[in-house]
C-alpha positions, 0 to 999 in steps of 0.5 A: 716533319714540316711542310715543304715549300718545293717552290723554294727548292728550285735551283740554278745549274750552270753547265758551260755558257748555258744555266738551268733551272731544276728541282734541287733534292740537296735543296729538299732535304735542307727544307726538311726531307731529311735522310733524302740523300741515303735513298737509292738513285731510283727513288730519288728519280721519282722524288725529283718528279713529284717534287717538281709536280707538286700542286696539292692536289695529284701530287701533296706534301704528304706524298713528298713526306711519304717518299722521304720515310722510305729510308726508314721504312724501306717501302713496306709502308704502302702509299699511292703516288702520281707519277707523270712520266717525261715522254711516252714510247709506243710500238706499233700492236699497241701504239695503233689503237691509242692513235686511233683513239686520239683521232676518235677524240678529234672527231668527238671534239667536232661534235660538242663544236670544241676545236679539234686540233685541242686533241694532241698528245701533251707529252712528247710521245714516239711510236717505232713501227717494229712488230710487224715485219715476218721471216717468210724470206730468209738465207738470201741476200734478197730476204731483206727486201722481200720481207720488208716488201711483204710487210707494207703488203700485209699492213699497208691500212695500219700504215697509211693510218700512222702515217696520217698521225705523224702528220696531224698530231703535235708531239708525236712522232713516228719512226717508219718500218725498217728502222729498228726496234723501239728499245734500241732507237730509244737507246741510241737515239730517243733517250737524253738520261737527263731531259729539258722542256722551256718554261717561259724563259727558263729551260727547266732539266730533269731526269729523263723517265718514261712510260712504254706500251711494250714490257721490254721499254725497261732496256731504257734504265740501262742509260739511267732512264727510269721506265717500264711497261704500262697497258695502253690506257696508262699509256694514252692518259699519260700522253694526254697529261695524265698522271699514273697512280703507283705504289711506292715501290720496294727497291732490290739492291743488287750489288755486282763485283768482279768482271766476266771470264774469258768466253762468259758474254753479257747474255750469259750474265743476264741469264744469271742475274735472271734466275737469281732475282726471280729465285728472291721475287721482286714482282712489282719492285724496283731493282737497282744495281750498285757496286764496283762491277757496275763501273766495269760494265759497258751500257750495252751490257747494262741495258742488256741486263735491263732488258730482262726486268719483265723476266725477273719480274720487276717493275725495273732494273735500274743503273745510276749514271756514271762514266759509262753513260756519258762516254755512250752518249758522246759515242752514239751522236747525242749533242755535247752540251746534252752530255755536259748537262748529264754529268753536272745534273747526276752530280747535283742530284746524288744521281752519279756513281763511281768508285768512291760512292757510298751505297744507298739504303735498300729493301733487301740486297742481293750480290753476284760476282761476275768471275763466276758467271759461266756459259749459259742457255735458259729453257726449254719453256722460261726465261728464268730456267738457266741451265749452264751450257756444259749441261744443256745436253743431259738437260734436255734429254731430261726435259724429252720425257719429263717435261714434253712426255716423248720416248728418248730412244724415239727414232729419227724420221724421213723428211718428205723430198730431202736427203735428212731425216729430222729427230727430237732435238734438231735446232729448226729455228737459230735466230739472232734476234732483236731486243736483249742482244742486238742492242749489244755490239760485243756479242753481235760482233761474237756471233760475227767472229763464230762465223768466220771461223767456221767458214774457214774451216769449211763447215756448214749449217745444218740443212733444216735449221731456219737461220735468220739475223734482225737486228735492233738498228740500222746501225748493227749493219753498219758495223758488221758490214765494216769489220767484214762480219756481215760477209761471214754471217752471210755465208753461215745463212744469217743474212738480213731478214730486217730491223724489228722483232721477229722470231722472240714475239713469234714473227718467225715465219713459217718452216719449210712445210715438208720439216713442219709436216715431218715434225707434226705427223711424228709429234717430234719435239723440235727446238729454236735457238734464239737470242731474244728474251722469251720463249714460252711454250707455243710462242716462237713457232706453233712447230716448236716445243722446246726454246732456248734462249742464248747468246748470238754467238751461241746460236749460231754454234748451235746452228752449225750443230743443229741439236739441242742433244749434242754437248756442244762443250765437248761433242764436234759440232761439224767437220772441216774441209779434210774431214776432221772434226771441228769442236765450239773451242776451235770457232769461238772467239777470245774477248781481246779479239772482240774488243779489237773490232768493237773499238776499230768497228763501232764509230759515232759517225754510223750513229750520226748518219743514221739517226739524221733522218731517223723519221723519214723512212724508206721509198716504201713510206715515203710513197704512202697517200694518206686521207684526211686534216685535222680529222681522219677520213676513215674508210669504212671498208678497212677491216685493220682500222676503224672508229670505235664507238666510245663516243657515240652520242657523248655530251659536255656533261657526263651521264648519271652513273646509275646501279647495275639493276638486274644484270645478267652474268656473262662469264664465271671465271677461276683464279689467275685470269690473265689478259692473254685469257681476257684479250685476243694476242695470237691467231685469228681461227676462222671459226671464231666470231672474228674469223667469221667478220674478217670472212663476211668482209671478205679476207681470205683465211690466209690473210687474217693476220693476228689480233694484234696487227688489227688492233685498230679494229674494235670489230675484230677485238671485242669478238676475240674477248673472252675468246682465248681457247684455253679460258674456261667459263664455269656456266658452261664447264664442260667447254674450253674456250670463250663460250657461255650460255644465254639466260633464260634460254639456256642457249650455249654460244660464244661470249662475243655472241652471247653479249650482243644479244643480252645488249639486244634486250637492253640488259646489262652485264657482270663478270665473276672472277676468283684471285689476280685478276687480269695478271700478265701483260697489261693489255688495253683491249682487255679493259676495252673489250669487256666495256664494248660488251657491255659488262659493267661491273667485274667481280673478283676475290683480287686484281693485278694493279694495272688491269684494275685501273685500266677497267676504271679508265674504261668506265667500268667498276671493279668490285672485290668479294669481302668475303670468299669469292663466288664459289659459296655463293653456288652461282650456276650464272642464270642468276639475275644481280643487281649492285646498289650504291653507284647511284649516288657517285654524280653527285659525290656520295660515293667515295674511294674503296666505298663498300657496296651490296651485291644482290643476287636473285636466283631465277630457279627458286626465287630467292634472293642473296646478298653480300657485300663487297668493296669498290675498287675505285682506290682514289680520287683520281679514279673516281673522277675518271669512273663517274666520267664514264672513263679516262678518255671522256674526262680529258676530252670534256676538259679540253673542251671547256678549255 
């Protein structure tokens, strides 16, 4: 294949008055490229991108090469490329500490006496403040208020903290509390499907992608949006102009024909088309969907589908643009010239889908006819385990004795100061809540209608059911509010508890403490009914075991039922005002009757109304002081923000890297090590070394928060890592949780602690794993935690992709057993290693997936073993950031010099 002149391929699109310039793939193939045009619309997104990024260096020709093959090999050839994402979406656990990291930078700038303000985010980049608000209050009209009053209460050091980086920053903008949750403001408002940027004079279009720091950032593809989730290391090197470094992806096609019956919603859809993909396995693939079904889908129910792609374990779940995008566009206020230049920009690009389009070359295909779509929940621990609703009854009663080990015929018990006992299966917790479904006015709307119905008739929630409604936007309670739904979901106990994720990342607050007493002084195994996207084990409320994940008008039957062991298909689920009994048939409501109100409901206007001041926020934001310029004047006292030490001390030119030379070994793990082992995500238990800082700094128990609300907070999270209380280190066996012993006094203590005392004897550290390594959820302060312990080096038989990279970011060297792992080496952690090779990296001996030889002395006999294993440093790019002492060092030194 011949050298592409990409520079050539460049084009002039006229849309109205106004003319474009962009990367013509038409163009490309004619240069070239050939059978470009058969690929799936989602691999021509990330062509277009190295495309116009090509420099021979990060992005070369043989990349463009590579991706042009894909047709014929259909990604089973394995080839890295640099993707460079056209923004950066962050919430707010994980958006905190990579503000705190650029406002470390500032400082550090300051400090090689460079200009400060240099530090801005180079690609535009938006944080929703979303997660932290709680269901304490709820079943009120003054819930709303009493929430939102209790979470500035609770946060108000993390909130004064943004809100100076709203100001301080270029590029980057902040969407107060209150306001909904990331992926839906993305959705209605953020989100353009096809993005602009001016290049002298030139405004140059291209396909909107992006990069978010939560998993679910997937909804996006929903609008024809390429992006997913990435840690917060990828995420602060893409906002500071980085590439990201991927695999070109494998694409499931995904072909969808026919329409929903009567009574099947869009939930009951993605639950489906869940089950179904994570059945084939597409974990870190694309998946892309086609076919005539798609044209019959709103974009609602299209990013309801996409929302789910961490479920079904892809990287996305992709949608071409097609009439549906722009006639959402055009509904949800976005500029008329922004929708004319999508239609024209997805026709010129073979990015555009209608009934007439041919269907690209996929990796494999799968097909759902959605007339065959019935009504389903998923659970009781995952969201992939559907179970259609005519059997979710038997289903649990299964579930009760195989899965959570409880006697069926368990009696019910008395709840302390009621007049109801409680039983396996009660529904204490019904929430509609964000992210899947509240993006979705039809099935809102539904829930709306279940409601009304059911106050109609006279019936009633049952009495120890948490109820609760969070929308994804302000604009859900604009429609509900006009078509008098609000009222009836009033009435039913759904009243507002605010616009934000609650009960799906486990912010449902607390139960009424007697329901919660009775069901842990019995080992009752409760249940939640929830329209979210998550319900592991442990996740919703530490009360309940069993959860469910349904449709909103679903939960709400449910809460009228209140047990998961009442078939809902057939038994009553209450009795009207005369005594006789009420059945799910006689509150549900048709599709005609939903569709009425959506159309008569749901207006640009609302859309229009509220975005216009989208980043302004409430009195409760606007009457926040913040300290501090240029620089942040940080409080020494804040126990949620801190600076982190990664700079101290730094220079224009990086250190030497040098060999790891007699380490000690601070922990010996087994296979599947995940994040949520590696970095602290839940409660902070006040035995720990991070309840025992929050306690010397003097915060109550009752208010430590979580780790992930003190993210900001290195303190706080380098003494959580390692801490998870399942993690089991195999030096000290007969411990669960994030403890290890000190060599060579034989001392057994936390990690945390343990790791502070080797850097008190000036020691280094190394980390011994067995296979995937750092799965799960690519959290950032599970590469920096390890660094801000001293471990310099981890090795493992594997690693998950992204913590791989995110442990280079940090400067820390991911090694690979070429052998069999640690376990033939009879390892007892008092050995002494040594690593042999990194010496050489300053001056450029060392090069990518280099091997290396690991010495082990073995304090007990005195002998020494060796073994080789392959540095996983995988490229160029990577070993610049290593020998940098990470990614943010590299970029700052270069923002210097510049």
């Amino acid at each position: 294949m011949p050298s592409i002149d990409t520079h050539a391929t460049r084009r002039d699109l006229a849309v109205g008055r106004k003319k474009y310039a962009y990367y013509s793939l038409a163009a490309a193939e004619e240069a070239g490229l050939t059978g470009i045009s058969r690929l799936p619309r989602s691999m021509k997104v990330l062509l277009e991108n190295l495309l116009r990024n090509e420099d021979g260096v990060s992005v070369t020709a043989e990349d463009l090469k590579a991706v042009a093959a894909w047709v014929e090999n259909k990604g089973s050839v394995e080839h890295e490329i640099a993707f460079r994402p056209a923004r950066v979406l962050m919430q707010d656990f994980t958006g905190v500490p990579a503000v705190v990291d650029l406002a470390a930078m500032r400082d550090a700038m300051t400090a090689l006496g460079a200009d400060p303000s240099r530090i801005n985010p180079l690609n535009p980049v938006d944080l929703v403040i979303d997660h932290s608000v709680m269901v304490d209050h709820y079943g009120t009209p003054e819930a709303f208020e009493a929430n939102v009053a209790r979470e500035y209460e609770r946060n108000i050091e993390r909130y004064k903290f943004l809100r100076w980086g709203s100001s301080a920053f270029n590029n980057f903008r902040v969407v107060p509390p209150g306001t909904g949750i990331c992926h839906q403001v993305n959705l209605e408002h953020l989100a353009q499907t096809v993005w602009t940027a001016e290049e002298g004079k030139k405004t140059v279009a291209y396909p909107d992608t992006v990069v978010g720091t939560d998993s679910h950032t997937t909804m996006i593809n929903g609008l024809s949006v390429l992006g997913w989730g990435v840690g917060g290391i990828e995420a602060e090197a893409a906002m500071l102009g980085q590439p990201i470094p991927m695999l070109i992806p494998e694409v499931v096609g995904f072909k969808l024909t026919g329409r929903l019956p009567e009574g099947a919603t869009a939930t009951d859809l993605v639950l489906t088309v869940t089950q179904m993909l994570r059945k084939r396995g597409v974990v870190g693939k694309f998946v892309e969907f086609f076919g005539p079904g798609v044209n019959v889908l709103t974009i609602e129910d299209q990013a309801t589908i996409a929302n789910m792609a961490p479920e079904y374990g892809a990287t996305c779940g992709f949608f071409p643009v097609s009439q549906a995008t722009l006639d959402y566009l055009t509904a949800t206020g976005r500029d008329k010239s922004r929708v004319a230049l999508v239609k024209a920009y997805a026709e010129a690009q073979g990015l555009w889908i209608d009934e007439s389009s041919e269907d690209p070359v996929f990796t494999d295909v799968l097909e759902l006819d959605m007339a065959e779509v019935v009504p389903s929940l998923a659970g009781p621990k995952r969201p992939q385990d559907r179970v259609e609703l005519t059997n979710a009854a038997p289903a649990f009663q299964t579930a009760l004795g195989e899965v959570f080990s409880r006697d069926a015929d368990a009696p019910r018990v008395a709840v302390e100061g009621e007049k109801f006992d409680l039983g396996d299966g009660d529904v204490v917790i019904a929430a509609i809540t964000s992210c899947t479904n509240t993006s979705n006015p039809s099935v809102l709307i539904a829930a709306g209608l279940v409601a009304r119905k059911a106050k109609k008739l006279g019936l009633s929630v049952k009495p120890w059911v948490k109820t609760s409604l969070a929308p994804g936007s302000q604009v859900v309670t604009d429609y509900l509010t006009a078509a008098g739904l609000q009222d009836d979901l009033n009435a039913m106990g759904f009243n507002l508890v605010g616009y934000g994720c609650t009960t799906c990342i486990g912010n449902s607050g607390p139960l009424d403490p007697a329901i919660s007493k009775a069901i842990n002084d019995n080992g009752l195994v409760a249940t939640s009914v929830l329209s979210g996207n998550r319900n592991f084990e442990g996740r919703v409320n530490p009360d309940v075991q069993a959860n469910y994940l349904a449709s909103p008008p679903l939960v709400v039957a449910y809460a009228l039922a209140g047990s998961m062991r009442i078939d809902i298909t057939k038994d009553p689920i209450g009795k009207d005002k005369k005594g006789k009994d009420v059945f799910l048939k006689d509150v549900w409501p048709t599709n005609q009757e939903i569709a009425d109100i959506q159309r008569k409901s749901v207006t640009p206007a609302m859309f229009a109304k509220r975005y216009a001041d989208v980043f302004k926020g409430d009195k409760h934001w606007q009457g926040i002081e913040t300290a501090g310029g240029q620089t942040y004047t940080w409080d020494d006292t804040s126990t949620y923000v801190q600076n982190p030490p990664y700079f101290e001390g730094m220079t224009m030119e990086p250190a030497a890297v040098t060999d790891v030379v007699e380490a000690r070994i601070l922990g010996i793990f087994g296979d599947s090590i995940t994040t949520d082992h590696i970095s602290p995500a839940g409660s902070i238990k006040k035995s720990s070394p991070a309840g025992a800082y929050l306690t010397d700094h003097g915060v109550d128990a009752l208010d430590f928060n979580s780790y992930g609300a003190r993210r900001g907070n290195h303190e706080v999270m380098m003494r959580g890592t390692f801490a998870n209380i399942r993690i089991r280190n195999k030096i000290t066996p007969e411990i669960e949780g994030g403890v290890t012993k000190h060599f060579p006094s034989g001392d057994t203590m936390s990690i945390y602690d343990a790791a502070m005392r080797y850097q008190s004897e000036g020691r280094p550290l190394v980390v011994f794993a067995g296979k995937e390594y750092g799965t799960g959820s690519s959290r950032d302060w599970a590469a920096k935690g390890t660094r801000l312990l001293g471990v310099r080096a981890v090795i493992a038989e594997s690693y998950e992709r992204i913590h791989r990279s995110n442990l280079i970011g940090m400067g820390v060297v991911p090694l690979q057993f070429k052998q069999d792992g640690w376990t033939r080496l009879g390892l007892t952690g008092e050995e002494i290693v040594t690593i042999r090779g990194l010496s050489d990296a300053n001056v450029g001996k060392l090069k990518p997936r280099q091997d290396l030889w690991v010495e082990l002395f073995r304090a007990a006999d005195g002998k020494m073993a060796r073994f080789p294993v392959r540095c996983r440093i995988d490229n160029a790019t990577e070993l610049e950031y290593f020998t940098a002492g990470g990614v943010m060092p590299y970029v700052l030194r270069n923002l210097a010099r510049d």
